[in-house]
Structures are given as C-alpha cells and as structure tokens.
C-alpha positions in Angstrom: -50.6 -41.9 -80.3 -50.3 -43.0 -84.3 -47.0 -45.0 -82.9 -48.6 -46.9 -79.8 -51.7 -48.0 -82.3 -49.4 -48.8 -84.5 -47.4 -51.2 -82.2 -50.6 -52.5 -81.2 -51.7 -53.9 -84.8 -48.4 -55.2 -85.2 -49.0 -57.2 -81.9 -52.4 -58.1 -82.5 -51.7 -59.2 -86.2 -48.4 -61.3 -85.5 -49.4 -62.9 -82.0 -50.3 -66.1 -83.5 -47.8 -65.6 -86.5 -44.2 -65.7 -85.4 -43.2 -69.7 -85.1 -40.0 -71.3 -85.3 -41.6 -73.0 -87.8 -42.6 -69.5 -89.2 -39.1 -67.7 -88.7 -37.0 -70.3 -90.2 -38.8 -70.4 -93.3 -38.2 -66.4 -93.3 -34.7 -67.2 -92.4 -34.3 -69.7 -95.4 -35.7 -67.2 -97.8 -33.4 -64.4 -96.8 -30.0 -66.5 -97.6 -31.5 -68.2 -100.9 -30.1 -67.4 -104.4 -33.6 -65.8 -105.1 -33.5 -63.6 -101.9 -29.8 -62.5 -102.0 -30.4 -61.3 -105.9 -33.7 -59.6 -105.1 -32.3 -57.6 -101.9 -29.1 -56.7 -103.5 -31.3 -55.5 -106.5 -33.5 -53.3 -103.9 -30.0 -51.9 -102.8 -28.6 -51.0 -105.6 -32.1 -49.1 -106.4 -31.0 -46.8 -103.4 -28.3 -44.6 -104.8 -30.8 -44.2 -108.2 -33.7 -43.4 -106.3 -31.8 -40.5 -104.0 -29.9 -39.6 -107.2 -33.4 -38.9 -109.3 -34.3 -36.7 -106.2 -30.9 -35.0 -106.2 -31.3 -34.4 -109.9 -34.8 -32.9 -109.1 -33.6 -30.6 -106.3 -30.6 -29.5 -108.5 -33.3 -28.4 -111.4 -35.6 -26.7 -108.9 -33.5 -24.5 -107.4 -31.2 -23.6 -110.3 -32.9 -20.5 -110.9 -32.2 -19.1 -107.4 -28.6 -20.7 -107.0 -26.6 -23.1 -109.5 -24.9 -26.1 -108.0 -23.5 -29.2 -109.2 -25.3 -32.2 -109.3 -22.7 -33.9 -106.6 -23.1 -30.7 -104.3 -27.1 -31.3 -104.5 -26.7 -35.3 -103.9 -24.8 -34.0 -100.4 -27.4 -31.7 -99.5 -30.5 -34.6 -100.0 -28.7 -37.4 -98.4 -28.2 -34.8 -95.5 -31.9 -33.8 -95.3 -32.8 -37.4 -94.9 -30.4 -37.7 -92.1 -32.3 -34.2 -90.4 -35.1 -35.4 -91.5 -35.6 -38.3 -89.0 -35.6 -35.6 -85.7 -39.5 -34.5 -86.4 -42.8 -35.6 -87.3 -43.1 -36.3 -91.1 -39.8 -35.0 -91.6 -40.2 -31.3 -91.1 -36.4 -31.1 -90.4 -35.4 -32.0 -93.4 -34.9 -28.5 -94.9 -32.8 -27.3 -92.1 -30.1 -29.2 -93.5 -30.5 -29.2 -97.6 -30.5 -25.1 -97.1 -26.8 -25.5 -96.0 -25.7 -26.4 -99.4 -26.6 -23.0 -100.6 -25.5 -19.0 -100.5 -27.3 -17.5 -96.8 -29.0 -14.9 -99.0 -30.7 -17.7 -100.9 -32.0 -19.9 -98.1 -35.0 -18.7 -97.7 -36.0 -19.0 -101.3 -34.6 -22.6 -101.1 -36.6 -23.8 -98.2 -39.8 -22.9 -100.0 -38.9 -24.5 -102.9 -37.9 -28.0 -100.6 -41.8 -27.7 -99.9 -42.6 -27.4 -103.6 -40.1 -30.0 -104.5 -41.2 -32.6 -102.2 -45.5 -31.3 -103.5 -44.7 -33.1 -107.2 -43.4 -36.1 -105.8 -46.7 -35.9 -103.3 -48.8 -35.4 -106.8 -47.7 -39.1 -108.4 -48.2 -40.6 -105.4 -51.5 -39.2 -104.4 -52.8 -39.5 -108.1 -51.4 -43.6 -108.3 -52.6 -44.7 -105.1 -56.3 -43.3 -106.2 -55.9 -44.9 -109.4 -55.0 -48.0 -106.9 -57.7 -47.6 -104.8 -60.4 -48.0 -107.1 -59.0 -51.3 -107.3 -58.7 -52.3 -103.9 -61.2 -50.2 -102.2 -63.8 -53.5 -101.7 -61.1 -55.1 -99.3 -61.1 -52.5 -96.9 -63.2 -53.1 -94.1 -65.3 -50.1 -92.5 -62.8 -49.9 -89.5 -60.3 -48.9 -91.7 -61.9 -46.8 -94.1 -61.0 -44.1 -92.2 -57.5 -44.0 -93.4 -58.7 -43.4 -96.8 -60.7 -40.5 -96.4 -58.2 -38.8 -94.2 -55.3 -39.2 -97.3 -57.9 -38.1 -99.7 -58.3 -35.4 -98.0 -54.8 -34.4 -97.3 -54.3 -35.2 -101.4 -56.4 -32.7 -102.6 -55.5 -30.5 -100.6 -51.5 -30.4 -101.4 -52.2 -30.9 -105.0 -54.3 -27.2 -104.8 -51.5 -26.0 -103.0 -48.8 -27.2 -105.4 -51.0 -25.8 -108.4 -51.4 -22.2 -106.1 -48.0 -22.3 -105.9 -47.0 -22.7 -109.6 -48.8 -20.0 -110.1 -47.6 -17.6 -107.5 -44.4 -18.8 -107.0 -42.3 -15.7 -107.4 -44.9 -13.8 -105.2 -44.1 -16.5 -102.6 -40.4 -16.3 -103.0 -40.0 -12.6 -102.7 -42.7 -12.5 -99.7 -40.7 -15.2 -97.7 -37.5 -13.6 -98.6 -38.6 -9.8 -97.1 -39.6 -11.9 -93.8 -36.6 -13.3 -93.3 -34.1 -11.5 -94.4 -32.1 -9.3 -92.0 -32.2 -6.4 -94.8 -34.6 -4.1 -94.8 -34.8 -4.0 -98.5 -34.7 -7.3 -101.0 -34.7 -6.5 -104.6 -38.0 -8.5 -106.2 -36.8 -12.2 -107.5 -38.7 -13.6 -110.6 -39.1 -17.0 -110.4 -41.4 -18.4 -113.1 -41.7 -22.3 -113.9 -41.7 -23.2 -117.4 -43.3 -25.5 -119.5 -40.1 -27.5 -119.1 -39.3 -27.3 -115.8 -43.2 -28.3 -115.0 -42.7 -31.5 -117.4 -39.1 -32.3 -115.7 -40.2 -32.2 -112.2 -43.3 -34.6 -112.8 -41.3 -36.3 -115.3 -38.5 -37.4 -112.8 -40.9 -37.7 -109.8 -43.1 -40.5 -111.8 -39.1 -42.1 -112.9 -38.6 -42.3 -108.9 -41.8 -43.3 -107.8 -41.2 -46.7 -110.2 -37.9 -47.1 -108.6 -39.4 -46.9 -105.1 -41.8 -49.4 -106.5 -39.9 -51.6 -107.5 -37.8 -51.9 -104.2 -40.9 -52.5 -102.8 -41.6 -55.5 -105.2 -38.2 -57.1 -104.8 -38.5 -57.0 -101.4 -41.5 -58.4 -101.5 -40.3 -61.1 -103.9 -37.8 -62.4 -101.1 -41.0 -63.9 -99.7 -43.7 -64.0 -102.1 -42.6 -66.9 -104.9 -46.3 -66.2 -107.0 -46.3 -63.9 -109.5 -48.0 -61.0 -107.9 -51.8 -59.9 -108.4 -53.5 -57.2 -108.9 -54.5 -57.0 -105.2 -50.9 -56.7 -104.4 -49.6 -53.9 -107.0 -52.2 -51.7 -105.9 -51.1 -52.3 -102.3 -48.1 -51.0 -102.9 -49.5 -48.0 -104.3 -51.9 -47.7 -101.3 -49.0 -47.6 -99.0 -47.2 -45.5 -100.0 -50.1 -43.1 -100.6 -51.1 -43.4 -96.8 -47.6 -43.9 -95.6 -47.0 -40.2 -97.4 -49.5 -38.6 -95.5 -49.1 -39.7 -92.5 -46.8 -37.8 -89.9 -44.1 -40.2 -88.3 -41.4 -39.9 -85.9 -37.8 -42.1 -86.2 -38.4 -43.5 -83.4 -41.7 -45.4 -84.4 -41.5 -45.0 -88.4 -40.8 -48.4 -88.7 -44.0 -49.5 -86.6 -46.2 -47.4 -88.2 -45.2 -48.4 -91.7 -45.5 -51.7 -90.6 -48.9 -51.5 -89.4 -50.3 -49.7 -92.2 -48.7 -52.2 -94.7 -51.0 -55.2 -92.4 -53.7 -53.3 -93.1 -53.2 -52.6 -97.0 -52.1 -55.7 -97.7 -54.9 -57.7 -95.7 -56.5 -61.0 -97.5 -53.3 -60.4 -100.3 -52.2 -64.1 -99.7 -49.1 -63.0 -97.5 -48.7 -63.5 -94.0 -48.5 -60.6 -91.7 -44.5 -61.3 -90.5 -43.6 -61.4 -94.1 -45.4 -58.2 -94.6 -44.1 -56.4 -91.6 -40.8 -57.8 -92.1 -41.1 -56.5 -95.6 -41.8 -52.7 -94.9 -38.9 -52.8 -92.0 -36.1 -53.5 -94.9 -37.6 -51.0 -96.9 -37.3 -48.4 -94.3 -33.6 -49.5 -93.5 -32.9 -49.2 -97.3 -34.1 -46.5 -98.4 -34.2 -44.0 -95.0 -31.6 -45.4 -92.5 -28.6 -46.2 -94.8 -29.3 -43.1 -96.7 -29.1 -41.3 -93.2 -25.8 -42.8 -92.3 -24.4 -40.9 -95.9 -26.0 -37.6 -94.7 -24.2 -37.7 -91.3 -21.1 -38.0 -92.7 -21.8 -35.3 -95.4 -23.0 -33.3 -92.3 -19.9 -34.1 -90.4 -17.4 -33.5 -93.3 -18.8 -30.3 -94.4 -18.5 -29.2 -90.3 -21.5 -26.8 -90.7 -22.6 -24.1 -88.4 -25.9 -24.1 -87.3 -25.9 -20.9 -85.8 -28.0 -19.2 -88.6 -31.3 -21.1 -87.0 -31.0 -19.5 -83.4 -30.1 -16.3 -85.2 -33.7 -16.0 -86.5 -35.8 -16.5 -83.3 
C-alpha cells in the first residue's frame, strides 16, 4: 500500500512537470563540468560511507568474535545486497552473520539490531533538531508522517538505551534459544565508555557523509546556495525515510515521494527532486548491492543453517 501511494504522489506531483523543455535542462545539468564533479564526488562518498559502517560493525562485535576490517567490509556490502529481499531490510542479517563462527551467530545478529539502533539515534535526534525548523511547511495532510517517525524514534532510542544496559542478558538469552546445545556457558558482554562514544562517534561521521551525497546530488540541479529550508530537508528525509518499511521493488518510489513532500515550497521542482532521491538510492543501495553479490557469490556460502532452525 505505502508503494502504490507512493507512485501515486510521484504522478500527481510531476504530471504537469516533465517537458522536453524540462528534461533537457535536466539532461544539460547532468553532463556539465559542475554536475560531473558533484556526482563523481557523491560516488566516491560510497566506499567511505560503507567503510565507516564496516568499521562500526568490526568494533561491535569484536568482543564476541575478532575479524579484520576487510572481512567486516565483505560481510556489510553483503547485507545490503540481502537486505533488498524484505521490508525495511529485515534480511539484511541473514547474510552479515555468515562472516562469523556458527556458535557466534546468534550473538551477532543481535548485535546487527543494536548496530544499526546508534545510527537510528543520529538520525532520529538530527531530523527533530530539523524539524523544529521546518515543521510550519508541512501541511495538515502530511503531518501524519511526523508523528508516526516520532513515535517510532522514541521508541528505538528506549530500546537502544534498554539494551546498553542489558546487553549481556540479551546475548546469553538469545544464545540458549538458539543454540542446538543444551547448555551455553554465560557470555559477558558489557559496552564501555569507549565503545558507547565510538559507536555514536562514527555513526554521526557517516550520517555527514550520507549528507553530503545528498547535497551534491542536489547541487547537480540546484545552482543557489542552499537554505535553511533545504538542509533541514535533508535531515527530514532521511529521518522519515528511516522509519519507514520499504521493499526493493518500490524503494525508489517511496523515497521519491517522501522527498516531494519534504522538500515542498524549497524552490526546486519536483523532477529534480525525484530525480535526485533515485541517484541517491542507485549510489548508495544498488551499486553497494552489486559488491555484496559478488562477495556472496565468491565466498559460495551455505545457507542451510536457516532451514536448520525452523
């Protein structure tokens, strides 16, 4: 349903919007000096921003099972790939657990969830900070938007700070369900001060580098320096954008539709917008998900271990 509303904003916003007059100015941007630099620039941001989260998974699960840094790079790139076979990537685990001892999957698939919490937490907390900006432009019919990421903010924060907390509780819980053992010794897992301050640390670093892609992109198109208005957009979408649950198939739609709403009365036109969000989603998910196939491929895993557990 979210990807059949979505396609219907995008209709209703560009009907009267894509021109030849329209999509050869587009066209003339793309292959300028300015847009060539800017969308090379947006690419090369790729391997950083995947390499932060690689860093990020490596630290988080070093206390269960140490791997190298080029070992956890594989295992993200290949739960981006996964990723793109269920709503709001739920699949993603399945294949960032192969990278790691069969005793220890269970205690690394918790720790995904926990991982991917502290990069939920800059984003909630930015796109807040963003909305108190922006929140005037909104018109009723879409206010609904905000309150249901609110919502879904607060809550995964006080789940992330539970977890903290009760983390090696959590491990050794999961562990006992799954394990085919009928006795698994007790795991202490305890984050540090450090580890807290790393996590958050290198989540806000890649939450500027996503950013940024976002405002090259952007500056393919847009030749004013941008406003207020239009930062905090950016932070908005990506706020809703993370708490909404989208399929492969229609990701691209619904990102697109969001980003008209976000970035109405911004000064942009809706194509650029929507043609804007598309790139961003080819940069940053689908090329990232061509890597992880091959990784996938390469490294001729056996998936056996899932049917195993039903």
């Amino acid at each position: 349903m979210i990807g059949i509303g979505s396609v219907l904003v995008i209709y209703w916003r560009l009907r009267h919007d894509l021109t030849v007059d329209k999509l050869g100015l587009l066209s003339s941007s793309l292959v300028s000096l300015k847009g060539v630099l800017c969308l090379v620039a947006a690419l090369a941001l790729m391997p950083l921003n995947w390499g932060i989260e690689s860093f990020k998974w490596q630290q988080i699960t070093a206390p269960v099972e140490k791997i190298s840094l080029g070992r956890a790079i594989r295992s993200v790139y290949s739960g981006v790939c996964l990723g793109n076979f269920a709503p709001g990537r739920a699949t993603e685990f399945v294949a960032k657990i192969l990278f790691f001892k069969n005793e220890n999957r269970p205690k690394v698939t918790i720790l995904h969830f926990m991982n991917g919490m502290f990069q939920f937490s800059i984003t909630v907390v930015l796109g807040f900070l963003a909305l108190l900006v922006k929140l005037q432009d909104f018109g009723g019919q879409y206010s609904w938007l905000i309150y249901v990421s609110g919502s879904i903010g607060a809550v995964m924060i006080s789940v992330l700070a539970l977890c903290i907390i009760k983390v090696d509780v959590i491990l050794n819980s999961v562990s006992k369900r799954l394990s085919k053992q009928n006795h698994v010794d007790g795991f202490n897992y305890q984050f540090s001060g450090s580890r807290i301050v790393t996590l958050f640390g290198f989540s806000g670093l890649r939450y500027l580098v996503f950013f940024s892609q976002f405002a090259l992109v952007l500056s393919v198109f847009h030749s004013q320096v941008f406003s207020l208005p239009v930062l905090s957009g950016i932070s908005i979408y990506f706020l809703i954008t993370s708490t909404i649950p989208m399929f492969s198939m229609v990701e691209a739609a619904i990102r697109a539709a969001v980003a008209l709403v976000v970035f109405k009365g911004c000064g942009m036109s809706d194509t650029v917008i929507a043609l804007c969000t598309v790139l961003i989603w080819l940069i940053n998910i689908i090329l990232p998900s061509l890597a992880g196939y091959y990784f996938l491929v390469r490294e001729n895993f056996n998936f056996k271990f899932l049917s195993d557990k039903k």
